[in-house]
ROSE-4610 file (N, C-alpha, C; in Angstrom, 1 decimal, always signed):
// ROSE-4610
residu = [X/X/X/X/X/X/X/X/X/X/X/X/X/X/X/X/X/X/X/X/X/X/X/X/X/X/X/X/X/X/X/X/X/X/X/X/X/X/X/X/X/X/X/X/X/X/X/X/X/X/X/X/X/X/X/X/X/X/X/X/X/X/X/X/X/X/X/X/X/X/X/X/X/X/X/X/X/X/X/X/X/X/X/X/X/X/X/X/X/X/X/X/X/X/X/X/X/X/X/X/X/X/X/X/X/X/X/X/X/X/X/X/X/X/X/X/X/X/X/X/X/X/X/X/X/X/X/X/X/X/X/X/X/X/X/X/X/X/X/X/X/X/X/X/X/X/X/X/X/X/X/X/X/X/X/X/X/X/X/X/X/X/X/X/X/X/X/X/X/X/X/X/X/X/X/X/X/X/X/X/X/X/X/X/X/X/X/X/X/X/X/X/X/X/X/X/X/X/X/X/X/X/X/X/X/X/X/X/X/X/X/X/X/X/X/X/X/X/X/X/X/X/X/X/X/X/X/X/X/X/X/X/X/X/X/X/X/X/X/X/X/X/X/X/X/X/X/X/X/X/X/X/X/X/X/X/X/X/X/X/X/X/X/X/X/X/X/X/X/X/X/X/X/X/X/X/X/X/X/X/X/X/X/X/X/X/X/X/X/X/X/X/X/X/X/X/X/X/X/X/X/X/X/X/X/X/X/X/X/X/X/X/X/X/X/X/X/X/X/X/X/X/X/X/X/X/X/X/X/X/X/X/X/X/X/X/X/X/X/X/X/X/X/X/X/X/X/X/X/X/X/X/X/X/X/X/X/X/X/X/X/X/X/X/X/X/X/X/X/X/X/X/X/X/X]
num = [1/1/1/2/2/2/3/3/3/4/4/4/5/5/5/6/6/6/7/7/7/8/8/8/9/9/9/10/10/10/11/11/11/12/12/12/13/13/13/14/14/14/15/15/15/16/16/16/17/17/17/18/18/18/19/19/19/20/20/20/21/21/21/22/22/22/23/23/23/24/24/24/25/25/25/26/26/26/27/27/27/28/28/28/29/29/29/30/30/30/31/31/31/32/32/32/33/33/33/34/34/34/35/35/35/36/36/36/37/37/37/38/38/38/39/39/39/40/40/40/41/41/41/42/42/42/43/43/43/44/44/44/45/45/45/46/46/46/47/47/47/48/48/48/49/49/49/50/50/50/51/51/51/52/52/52/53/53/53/54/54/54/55/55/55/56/56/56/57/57/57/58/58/58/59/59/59/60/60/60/61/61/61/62/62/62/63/63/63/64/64/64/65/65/65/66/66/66/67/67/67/68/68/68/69/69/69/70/70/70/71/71/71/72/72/72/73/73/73/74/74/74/75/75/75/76/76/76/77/77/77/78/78/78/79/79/79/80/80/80/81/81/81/82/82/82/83/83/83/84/84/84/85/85/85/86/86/86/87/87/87/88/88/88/89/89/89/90/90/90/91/91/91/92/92/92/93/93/93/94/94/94/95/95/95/96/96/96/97/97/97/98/98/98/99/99/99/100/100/100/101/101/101/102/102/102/103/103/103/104/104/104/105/105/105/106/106/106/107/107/107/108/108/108/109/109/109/110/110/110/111/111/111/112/112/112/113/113/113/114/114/114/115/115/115/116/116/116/117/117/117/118/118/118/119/119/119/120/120/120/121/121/121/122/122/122/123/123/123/124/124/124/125/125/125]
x = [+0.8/+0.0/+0.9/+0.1/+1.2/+1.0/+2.0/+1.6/+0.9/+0.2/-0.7/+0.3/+0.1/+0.8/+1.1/-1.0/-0.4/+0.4/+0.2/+1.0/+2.7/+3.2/+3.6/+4.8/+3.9/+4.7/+4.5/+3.3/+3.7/+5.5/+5.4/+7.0/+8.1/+7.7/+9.2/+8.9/+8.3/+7.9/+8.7/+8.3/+8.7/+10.0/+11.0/+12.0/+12.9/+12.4/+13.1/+13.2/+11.8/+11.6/+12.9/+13.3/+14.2/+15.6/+15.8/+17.3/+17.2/+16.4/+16.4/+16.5/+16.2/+16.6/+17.6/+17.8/+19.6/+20.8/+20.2/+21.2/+21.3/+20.1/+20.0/+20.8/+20.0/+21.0/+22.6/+22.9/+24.5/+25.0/+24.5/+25.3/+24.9/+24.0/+23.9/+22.7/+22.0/+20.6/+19.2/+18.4/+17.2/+16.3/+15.1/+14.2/+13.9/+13.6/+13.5/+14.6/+15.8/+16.9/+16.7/+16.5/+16.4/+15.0/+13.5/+12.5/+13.0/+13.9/+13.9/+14.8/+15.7/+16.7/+15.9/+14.4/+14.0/+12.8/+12.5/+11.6/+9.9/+9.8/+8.4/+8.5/+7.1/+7.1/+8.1/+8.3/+9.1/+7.9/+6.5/+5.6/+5.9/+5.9/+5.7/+7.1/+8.3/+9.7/+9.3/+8.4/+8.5/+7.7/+6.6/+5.8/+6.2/+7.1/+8.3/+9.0/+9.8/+10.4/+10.1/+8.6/+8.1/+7.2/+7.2/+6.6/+5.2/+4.7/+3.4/+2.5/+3.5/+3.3/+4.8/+4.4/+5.9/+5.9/+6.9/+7.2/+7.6/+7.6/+7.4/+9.1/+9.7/+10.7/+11.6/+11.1/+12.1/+12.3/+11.1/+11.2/+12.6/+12.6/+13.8/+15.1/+15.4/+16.3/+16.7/+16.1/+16.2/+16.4/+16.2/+16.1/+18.1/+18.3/+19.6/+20.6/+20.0/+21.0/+21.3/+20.5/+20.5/+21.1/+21.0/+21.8/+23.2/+23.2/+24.8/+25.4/+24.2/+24.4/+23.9/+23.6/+23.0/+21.9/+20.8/+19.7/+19.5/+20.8/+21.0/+21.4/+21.7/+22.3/+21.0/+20.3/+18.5/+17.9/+18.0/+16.7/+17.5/+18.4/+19.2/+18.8/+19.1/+19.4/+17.4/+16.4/+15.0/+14.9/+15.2/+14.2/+14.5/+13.9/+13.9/+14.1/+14.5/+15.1/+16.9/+16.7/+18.3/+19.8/+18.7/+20.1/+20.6/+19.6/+19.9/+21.2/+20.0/+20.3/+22.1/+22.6/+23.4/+24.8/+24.1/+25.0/+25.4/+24.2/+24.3/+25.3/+25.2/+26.4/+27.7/+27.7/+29.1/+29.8/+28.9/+29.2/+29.2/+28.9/+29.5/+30.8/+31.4/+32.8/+33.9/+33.6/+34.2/+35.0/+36.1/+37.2/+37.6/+37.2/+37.5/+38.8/+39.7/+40.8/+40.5/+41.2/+40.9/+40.2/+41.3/+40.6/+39.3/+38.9/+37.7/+36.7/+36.7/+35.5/+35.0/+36.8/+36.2/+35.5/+35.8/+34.7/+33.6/+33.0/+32.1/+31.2/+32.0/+31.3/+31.1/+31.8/+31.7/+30.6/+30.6/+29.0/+28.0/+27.6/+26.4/+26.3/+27.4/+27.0/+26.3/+27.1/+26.6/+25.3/+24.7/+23.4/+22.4/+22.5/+22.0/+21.9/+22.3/+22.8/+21.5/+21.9/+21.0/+19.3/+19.1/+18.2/+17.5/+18.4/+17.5/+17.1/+17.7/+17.6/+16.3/+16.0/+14.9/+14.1/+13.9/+12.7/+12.6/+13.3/+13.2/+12.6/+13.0/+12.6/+10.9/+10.4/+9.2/+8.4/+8.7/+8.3/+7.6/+8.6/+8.4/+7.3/+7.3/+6.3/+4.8]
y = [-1.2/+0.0/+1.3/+2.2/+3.4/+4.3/+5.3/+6.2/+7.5/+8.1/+8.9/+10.3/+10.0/+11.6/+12.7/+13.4/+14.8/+14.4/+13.5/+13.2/+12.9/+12.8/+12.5/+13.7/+14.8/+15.9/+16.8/+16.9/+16.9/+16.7/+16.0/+15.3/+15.8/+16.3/+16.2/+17.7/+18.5/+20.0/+20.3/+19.5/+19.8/+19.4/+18.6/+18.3/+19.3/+19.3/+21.1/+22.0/+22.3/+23.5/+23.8/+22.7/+22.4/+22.8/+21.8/+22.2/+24.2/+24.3/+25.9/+26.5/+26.0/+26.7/+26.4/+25.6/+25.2/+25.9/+26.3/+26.5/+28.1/+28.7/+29.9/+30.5/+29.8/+29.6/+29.4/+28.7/+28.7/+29.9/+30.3/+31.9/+32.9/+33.0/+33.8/+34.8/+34.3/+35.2/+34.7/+36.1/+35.5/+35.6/+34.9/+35.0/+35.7/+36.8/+38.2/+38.5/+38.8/+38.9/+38.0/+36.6/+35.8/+35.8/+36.5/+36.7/+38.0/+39.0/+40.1/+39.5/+38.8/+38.2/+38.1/+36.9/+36.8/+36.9/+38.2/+38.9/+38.5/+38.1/+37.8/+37.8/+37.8/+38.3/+37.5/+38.2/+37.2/+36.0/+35.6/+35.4/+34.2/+34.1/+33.6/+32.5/+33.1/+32.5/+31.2/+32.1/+31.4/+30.1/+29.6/+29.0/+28.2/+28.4/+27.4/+26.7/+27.6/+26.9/+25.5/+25.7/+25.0/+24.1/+24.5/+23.3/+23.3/+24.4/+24.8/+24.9/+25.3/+25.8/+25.2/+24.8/+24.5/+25.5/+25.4/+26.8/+26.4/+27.2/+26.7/+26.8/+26.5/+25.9/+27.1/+27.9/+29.5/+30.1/+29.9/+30.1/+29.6/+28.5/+27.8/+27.7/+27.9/+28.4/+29.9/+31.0/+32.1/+31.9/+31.2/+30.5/+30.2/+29.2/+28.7/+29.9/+30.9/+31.9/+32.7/+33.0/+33.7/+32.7/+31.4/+30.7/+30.4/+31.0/+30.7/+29.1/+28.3/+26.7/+26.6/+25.3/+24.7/+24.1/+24.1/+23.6/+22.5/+21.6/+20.3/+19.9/+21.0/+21.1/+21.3/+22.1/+22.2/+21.0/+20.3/+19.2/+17.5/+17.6/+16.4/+15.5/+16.3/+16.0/+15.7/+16.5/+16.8/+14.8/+14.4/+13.4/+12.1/+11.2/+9.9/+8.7/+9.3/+8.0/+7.9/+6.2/+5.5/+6.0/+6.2/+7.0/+8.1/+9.2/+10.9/+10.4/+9.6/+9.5/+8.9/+8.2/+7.6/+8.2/+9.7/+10.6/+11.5/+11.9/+12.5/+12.1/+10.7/+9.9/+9.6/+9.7/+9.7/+11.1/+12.2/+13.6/+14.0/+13.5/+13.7/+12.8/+11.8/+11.6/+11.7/+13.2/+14.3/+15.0/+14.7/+15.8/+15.0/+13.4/+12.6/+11.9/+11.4/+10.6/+9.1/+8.7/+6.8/+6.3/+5.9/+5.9/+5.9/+7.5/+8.3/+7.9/+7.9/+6.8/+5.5/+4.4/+2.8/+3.1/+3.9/+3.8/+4.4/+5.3/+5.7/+4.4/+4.0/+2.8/+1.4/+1.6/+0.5/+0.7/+2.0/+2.5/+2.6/+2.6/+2.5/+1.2/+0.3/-1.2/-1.8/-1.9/-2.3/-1.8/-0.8/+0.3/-0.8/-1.1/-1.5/-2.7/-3.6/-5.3/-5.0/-4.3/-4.4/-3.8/-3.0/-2.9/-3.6/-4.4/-5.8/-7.2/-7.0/-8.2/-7.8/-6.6/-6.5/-6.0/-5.9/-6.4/-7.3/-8.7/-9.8/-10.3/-10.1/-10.4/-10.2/-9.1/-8.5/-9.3/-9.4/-10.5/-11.4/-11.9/-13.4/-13.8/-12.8/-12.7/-12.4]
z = [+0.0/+0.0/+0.0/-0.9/-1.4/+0.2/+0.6/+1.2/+1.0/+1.9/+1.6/+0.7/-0.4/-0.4/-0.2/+0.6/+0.9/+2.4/+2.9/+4.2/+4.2/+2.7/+2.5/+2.3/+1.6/+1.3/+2.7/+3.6/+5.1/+5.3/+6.1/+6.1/+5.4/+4.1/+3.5/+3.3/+3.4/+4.2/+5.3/+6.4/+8.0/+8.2/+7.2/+6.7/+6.2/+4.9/+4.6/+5.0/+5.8/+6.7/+7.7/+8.3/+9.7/+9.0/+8.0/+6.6/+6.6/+6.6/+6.0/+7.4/+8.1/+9.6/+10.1/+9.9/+10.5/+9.8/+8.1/+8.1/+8.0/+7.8/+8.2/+9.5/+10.3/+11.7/+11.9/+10.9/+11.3/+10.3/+9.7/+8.9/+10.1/+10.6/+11.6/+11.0/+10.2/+10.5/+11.1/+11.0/+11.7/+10.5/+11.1/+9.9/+9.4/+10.2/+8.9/+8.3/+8.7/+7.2/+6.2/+6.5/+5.3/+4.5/+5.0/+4.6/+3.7/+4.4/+3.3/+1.9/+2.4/+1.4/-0.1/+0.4/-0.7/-1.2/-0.6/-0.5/-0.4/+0.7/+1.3/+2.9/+3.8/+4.9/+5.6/+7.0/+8.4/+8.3/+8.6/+9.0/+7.8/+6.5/+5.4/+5.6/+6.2/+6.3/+7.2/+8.2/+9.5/+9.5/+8.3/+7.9/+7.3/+6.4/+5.3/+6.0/+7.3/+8.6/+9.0/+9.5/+11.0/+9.6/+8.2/+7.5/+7.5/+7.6/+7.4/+6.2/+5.4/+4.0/+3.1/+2.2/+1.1/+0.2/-0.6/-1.4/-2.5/-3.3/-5.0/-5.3/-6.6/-7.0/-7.2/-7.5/-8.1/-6.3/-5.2/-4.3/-3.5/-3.4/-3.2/-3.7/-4.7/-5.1/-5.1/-4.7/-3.7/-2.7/-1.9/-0.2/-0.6/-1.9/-1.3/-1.9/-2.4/-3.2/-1.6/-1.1/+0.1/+1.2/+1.0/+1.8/+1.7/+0.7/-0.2/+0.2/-0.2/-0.7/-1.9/-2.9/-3.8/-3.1/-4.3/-4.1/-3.6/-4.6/-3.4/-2.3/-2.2/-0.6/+0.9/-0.4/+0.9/+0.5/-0.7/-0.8/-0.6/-0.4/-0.5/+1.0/+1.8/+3.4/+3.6/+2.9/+3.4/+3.1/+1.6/+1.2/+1.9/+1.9/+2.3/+1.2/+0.3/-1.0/-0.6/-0.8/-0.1/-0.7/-2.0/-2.9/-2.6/-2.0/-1.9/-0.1/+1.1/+2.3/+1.7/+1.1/+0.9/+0.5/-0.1/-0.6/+1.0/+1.2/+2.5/+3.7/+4.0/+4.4/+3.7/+2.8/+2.0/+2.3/+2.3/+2.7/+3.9/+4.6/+6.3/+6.3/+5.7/+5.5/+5.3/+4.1/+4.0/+4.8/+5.0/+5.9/+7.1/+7.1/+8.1/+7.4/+8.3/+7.8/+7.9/+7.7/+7.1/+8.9/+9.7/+11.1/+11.3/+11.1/+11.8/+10.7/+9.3/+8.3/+8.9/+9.2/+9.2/+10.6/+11.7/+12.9/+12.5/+11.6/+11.0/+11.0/+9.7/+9.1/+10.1/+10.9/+12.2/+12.6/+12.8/+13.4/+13.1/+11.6/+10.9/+10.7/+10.9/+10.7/+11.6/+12.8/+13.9/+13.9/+13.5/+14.2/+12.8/+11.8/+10.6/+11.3/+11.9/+12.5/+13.3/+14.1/+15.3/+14.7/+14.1/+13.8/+12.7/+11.6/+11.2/+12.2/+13.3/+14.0/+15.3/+15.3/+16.4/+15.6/+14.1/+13.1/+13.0/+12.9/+12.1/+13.4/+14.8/+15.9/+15.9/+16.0/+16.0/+15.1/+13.6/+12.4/+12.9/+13.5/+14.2/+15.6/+16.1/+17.0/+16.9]
């Protein structure tokens, strides 16, 4: 069974909303500098934020001009496809030395192990 879709774009709303706030946040503005940035209310920013409202495509790519990222840089981290998540993990690997990756990867193993094994558990019961 498919998921609901507008619940679906819920989610991946309240997703990007958070991406746009974080990263707003670490340049160091508030919502209204980044609402004037691209020109629509504080109120309107604040709504895109918290995932109230989504925003159209030319919108977002003003969001990441003012964010001084790439578009894929706000929509990449939002979605839930294995391929995008996959990249995203490959890119938090970035700037680590060999060491600090294989414990990375130690650690997403182990976490992957353990969480097929207390599904397969649950299955079964």
């Amino acid at each position: 069974m498919r998921n609901d879709p507008k619940a679906e774009e819920k989610k991946l709303a309240k997703r990007l909303g958070a991406l746009i706030a974080a990263r707003r946040k670490s340049l160091g503005l508030t919502q209204g500098e980044l609402a004037e940035a691209v020109g629509i209310e504080q109120e309107s920013m604040s709504r895109i934020e918290t995932g109230i409202i989504t925003t159209s495509l030319s919108r977002l790519l003003s969001l990441a001009d003012a964010l001084d990222c790439s578009l894929e840089t706000l929509l990449r981290p939002a979605s839930n496809r294995q391929q995008d998540q996959s990249l995203v993990m490959e890119g938090l690997l970035d700037g680590l030395d060999e060491a600090e990756r294989a414990f990375a990867v130690r650690v997403v193993s182990d976490f992957a192990n353990l969480a097929r094994s207390r599904r397969n558990k649950r299955s079964k019961s």
